[in-house]
C-alpha positions in Angstrom: -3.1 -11.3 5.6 -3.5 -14.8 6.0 -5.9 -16.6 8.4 -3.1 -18.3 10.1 -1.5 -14.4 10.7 2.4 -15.4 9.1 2.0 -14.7 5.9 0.5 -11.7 3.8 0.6 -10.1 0.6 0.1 -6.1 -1.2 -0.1 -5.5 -5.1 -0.1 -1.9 -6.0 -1.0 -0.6 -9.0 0.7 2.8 -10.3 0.7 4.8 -13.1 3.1 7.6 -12.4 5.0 5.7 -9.9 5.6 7.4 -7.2 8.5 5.6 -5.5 10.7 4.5 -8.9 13.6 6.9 -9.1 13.1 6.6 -12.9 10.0 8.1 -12.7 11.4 10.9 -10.4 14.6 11.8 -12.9 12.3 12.0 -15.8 10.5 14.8 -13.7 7.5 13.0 -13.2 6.1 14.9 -17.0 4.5 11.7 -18.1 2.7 9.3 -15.9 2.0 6.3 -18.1 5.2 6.4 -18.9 6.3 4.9 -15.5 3.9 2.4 -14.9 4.1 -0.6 -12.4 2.2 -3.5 -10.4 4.4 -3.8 -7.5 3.9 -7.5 -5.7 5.4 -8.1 -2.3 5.0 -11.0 -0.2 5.3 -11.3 3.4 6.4 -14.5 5.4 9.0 -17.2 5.2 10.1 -17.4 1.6 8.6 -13.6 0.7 10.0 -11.4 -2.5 9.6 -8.5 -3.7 8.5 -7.4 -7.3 8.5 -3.6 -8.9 9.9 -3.1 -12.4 9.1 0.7 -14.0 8.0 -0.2 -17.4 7.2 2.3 -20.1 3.5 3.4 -22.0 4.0 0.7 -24.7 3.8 -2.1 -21.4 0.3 0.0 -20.3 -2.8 -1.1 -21.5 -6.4 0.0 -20.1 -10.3 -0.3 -20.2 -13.2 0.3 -18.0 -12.7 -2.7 -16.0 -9.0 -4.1 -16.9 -5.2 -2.6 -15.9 -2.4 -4.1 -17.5 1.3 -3.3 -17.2 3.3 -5.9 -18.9 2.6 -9.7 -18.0 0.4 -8.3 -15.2 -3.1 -7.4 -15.1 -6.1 -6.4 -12.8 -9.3 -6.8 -13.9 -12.5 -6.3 -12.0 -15.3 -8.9 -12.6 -18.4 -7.1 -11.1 -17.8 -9.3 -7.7 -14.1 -9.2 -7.0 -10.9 -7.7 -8.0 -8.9 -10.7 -10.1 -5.2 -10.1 -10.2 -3.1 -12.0 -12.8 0.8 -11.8 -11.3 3.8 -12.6 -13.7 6.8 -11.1 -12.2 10.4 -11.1 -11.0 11.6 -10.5 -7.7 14.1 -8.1 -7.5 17.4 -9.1 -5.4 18.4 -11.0 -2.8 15.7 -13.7 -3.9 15.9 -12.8 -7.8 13.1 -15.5 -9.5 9.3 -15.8 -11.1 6.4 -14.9 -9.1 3.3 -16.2 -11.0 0.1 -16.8 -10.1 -3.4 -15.2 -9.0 -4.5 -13.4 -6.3 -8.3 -12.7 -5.7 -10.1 -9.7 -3.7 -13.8 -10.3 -3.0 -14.8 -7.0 -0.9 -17.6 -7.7 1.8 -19.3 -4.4 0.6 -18.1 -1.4 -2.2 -18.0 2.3 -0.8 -18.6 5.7 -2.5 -15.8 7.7 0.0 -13.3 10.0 -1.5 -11.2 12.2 1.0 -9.3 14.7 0.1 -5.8 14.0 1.6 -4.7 18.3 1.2 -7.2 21.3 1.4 -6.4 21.8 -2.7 -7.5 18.2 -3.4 -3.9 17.9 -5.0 -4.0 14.5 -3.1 -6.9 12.1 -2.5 -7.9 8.5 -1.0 -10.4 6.2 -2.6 -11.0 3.3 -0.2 -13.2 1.2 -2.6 -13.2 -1.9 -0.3 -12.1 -1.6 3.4 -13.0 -5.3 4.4 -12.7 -8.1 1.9 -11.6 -11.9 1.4 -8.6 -12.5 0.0 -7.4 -15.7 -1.6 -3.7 -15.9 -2.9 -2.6 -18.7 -5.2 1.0 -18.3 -6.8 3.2 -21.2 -7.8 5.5 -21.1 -4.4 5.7 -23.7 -2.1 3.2 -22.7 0.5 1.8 -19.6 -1.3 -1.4 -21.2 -1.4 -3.6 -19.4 1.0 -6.9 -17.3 1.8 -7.3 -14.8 4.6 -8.3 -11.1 4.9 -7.5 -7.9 2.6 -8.6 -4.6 1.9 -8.6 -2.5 -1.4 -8.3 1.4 -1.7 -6.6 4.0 -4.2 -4.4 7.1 -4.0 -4.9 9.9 -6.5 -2.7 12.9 -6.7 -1.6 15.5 -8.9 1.8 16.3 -7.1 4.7 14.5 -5.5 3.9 13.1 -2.3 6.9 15.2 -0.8 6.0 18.2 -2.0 3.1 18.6 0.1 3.9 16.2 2.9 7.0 15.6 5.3 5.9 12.2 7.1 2.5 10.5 7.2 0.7 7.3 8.5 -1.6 4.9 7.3 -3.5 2.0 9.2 -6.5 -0.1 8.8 -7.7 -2.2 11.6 -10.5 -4.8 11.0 -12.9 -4.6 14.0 -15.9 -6.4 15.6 -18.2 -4.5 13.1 -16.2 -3.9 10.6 -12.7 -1.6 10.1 -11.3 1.4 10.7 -8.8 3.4 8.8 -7.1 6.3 10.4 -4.7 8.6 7.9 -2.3 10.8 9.8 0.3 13.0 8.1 2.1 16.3 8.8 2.0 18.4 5.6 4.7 20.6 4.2 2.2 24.3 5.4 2.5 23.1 8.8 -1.2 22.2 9.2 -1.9 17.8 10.3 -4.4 15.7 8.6 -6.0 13.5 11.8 -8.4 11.0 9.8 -10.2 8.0 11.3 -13.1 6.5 9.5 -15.3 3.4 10.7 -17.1 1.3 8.0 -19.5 -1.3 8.8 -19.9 -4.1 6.6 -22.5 -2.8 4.6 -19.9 -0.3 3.2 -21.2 2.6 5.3 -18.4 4.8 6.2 -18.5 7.9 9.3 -15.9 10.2 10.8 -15.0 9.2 14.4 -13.2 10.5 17.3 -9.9 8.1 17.6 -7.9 7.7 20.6 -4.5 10.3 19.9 -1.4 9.1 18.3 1.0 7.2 20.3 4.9 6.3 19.2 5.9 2.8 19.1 9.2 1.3 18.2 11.2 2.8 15.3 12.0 0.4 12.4 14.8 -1.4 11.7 15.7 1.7 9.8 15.0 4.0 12.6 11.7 5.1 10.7 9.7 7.0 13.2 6.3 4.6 13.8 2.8 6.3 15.4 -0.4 5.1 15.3 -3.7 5.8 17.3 -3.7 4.0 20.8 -5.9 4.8 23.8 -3.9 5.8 27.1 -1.7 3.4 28.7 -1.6 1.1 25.6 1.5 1.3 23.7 0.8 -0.2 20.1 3.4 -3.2 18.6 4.7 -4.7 15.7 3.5 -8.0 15.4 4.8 -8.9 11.7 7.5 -7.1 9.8 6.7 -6.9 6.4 8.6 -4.1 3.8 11.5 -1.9 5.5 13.2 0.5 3.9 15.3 3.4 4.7 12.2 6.2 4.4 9.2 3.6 4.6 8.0 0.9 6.6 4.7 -1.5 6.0 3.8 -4.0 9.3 0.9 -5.8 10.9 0.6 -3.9 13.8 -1.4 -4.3 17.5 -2.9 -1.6 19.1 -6.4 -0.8 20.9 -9.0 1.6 19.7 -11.7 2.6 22.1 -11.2 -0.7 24.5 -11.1 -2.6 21.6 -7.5 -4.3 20.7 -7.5 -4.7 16.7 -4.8 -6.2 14.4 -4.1 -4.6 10.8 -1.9 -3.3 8.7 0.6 0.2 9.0 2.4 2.2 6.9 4.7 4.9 7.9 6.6 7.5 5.4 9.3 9.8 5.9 9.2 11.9 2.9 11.9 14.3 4.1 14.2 11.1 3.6 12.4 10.1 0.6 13.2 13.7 -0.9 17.3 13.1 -0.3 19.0 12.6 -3.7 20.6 9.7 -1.6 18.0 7.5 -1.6 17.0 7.7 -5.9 19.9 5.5 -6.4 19.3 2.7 -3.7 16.0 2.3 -5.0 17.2 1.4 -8.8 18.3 -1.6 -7.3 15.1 -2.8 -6.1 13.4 -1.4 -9.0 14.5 -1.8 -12.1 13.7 0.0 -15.3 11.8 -1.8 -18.6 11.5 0.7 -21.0 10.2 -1.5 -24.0 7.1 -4.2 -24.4 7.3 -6.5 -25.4 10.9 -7.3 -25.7 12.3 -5.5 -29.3 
């Protein structure tokens, strides 16, 4: 998010990706064959980027992910990301330009999302400075970001029905609280402080509390303490089974500001929505161009 709180920005890295209907009609048999770096900006004049592209796009080492004219690569200090894109529609055009993560502190904390470890979170950077740079008219900014990692070895709605995700910057640092009703019945309840030296510790959080559906009716929790009722402060990606926003709410007396996820993967699972979603992501089989 940006310092002055209107604009903000998410790259996402996949290799098996999970939310490209191509990748879900192949039958999900070969991850680096569905590769993406999904860009989406947030704000007046905001577009969104995620084009499936096949293995021969993919290229990897130790510290570098590449997918096409994109790359990540991880200098020892910060996480440099090298954008070359195009929106998909209404706003079809180039977004180009570089984007830089420089985490406050690095964690070790894997958790296991599932009690089979088919699903797992890797937040590698829960509190970092972010400075965005693309060639856009006003898309010159810095601010603060966060970077973490999903793992899984199954299809998010095959073990899950509806989840959430938050993490709220705080006067010590952030915390991140996962939520999610799995498919067995059981409920992953997750909140996790970190301080700014990277430490990370289980914590009680205040229960979940509904606030206003999206403009797609997705349902919307997050943790709140009593008589607070958390709100939306800055729309950023709606869609029919998923919804991103900055979102208000109070954790232990303290009000905090960060971003939220919520997914409804019953929805995601309807044959419905695999064709809706071609539109906004388009497949590139070859690289480059034959």
């Amino acid at each position: 998010m940006s310092d002055c709180g209107i604009k903000a920005v998410s790259v996402i890295g996949f290799i098996g990706s999970v939310f490209s209907p191509w990748y879900a009609w192949s039958g999900r048999k070969d991850p680096a064959n569905h590769c993406c770096i999904n860009v989406a900006t947030y704000g007046p004049g905001g577009r969104f980027t995620m084009t499936d592209r096949g293995r021969e796009a993919l290229k990897t080492t130790a510290n570098t992910f590449t997918v096409g004219p994109s790359s990540m690569h991880w200098n020892g200090d910060a996480l440099v990301i090298n954008v070359n894109e195009i929106a998909s529609p209404p706003l079809i055009s180039r977004v180009r330009g570089q984007i830089i993560v420089t985490p406050h502190a690095l964690t070790s904390v894997e958790m296991p999302l599932t009690e089979d470890g088919t699903h797992v979170w890797r937040p590698f950077a829960p509190s970092a400075d972010i400075k965005v740079d693309l060639e856009a008219k006003g898309w010159q900014w810095s601010g603060h970001g966060y970077f973490d990692a999903n793992f899984g070895t199954r299809a998010l709605e095959q073990d899950f029905s509806f989840w959430t995700w938050g993490r709220y910057p705080t006067r010590d640092g952030a915390t991140c609280i996962y939520d999610a009703t799995r498919r067995d019945g059981t409920t992953l309840d997750a909140a996790v402080a970190f301080d700014r030296d990277g430490r990370a510790w289980m914590v009680d959080a205040p229960p979940r509390t509904p606030f206003r559906r999206s403009l797609w009716q997705v349902r919307r929790e997050t943790r709140a303490d009593p008589e607070t009722t958390p709100r939306q402060v800055l729309n950023m990606l709606d869609a029919p089974f998923y919804s991103r926003s900055v979102v208000q709410t109070q954790l232990n007396g303290e009000i905090v500001t960060g971003v939220h996820e919520a997914l409804d993967l019953n929805r995601f699972a309807s044959p419905l929505i695999k064709p809706m979603l071609a539109v906004r992501v388009p497949r590139r089989r070859d690289w480059p161009a034959p």
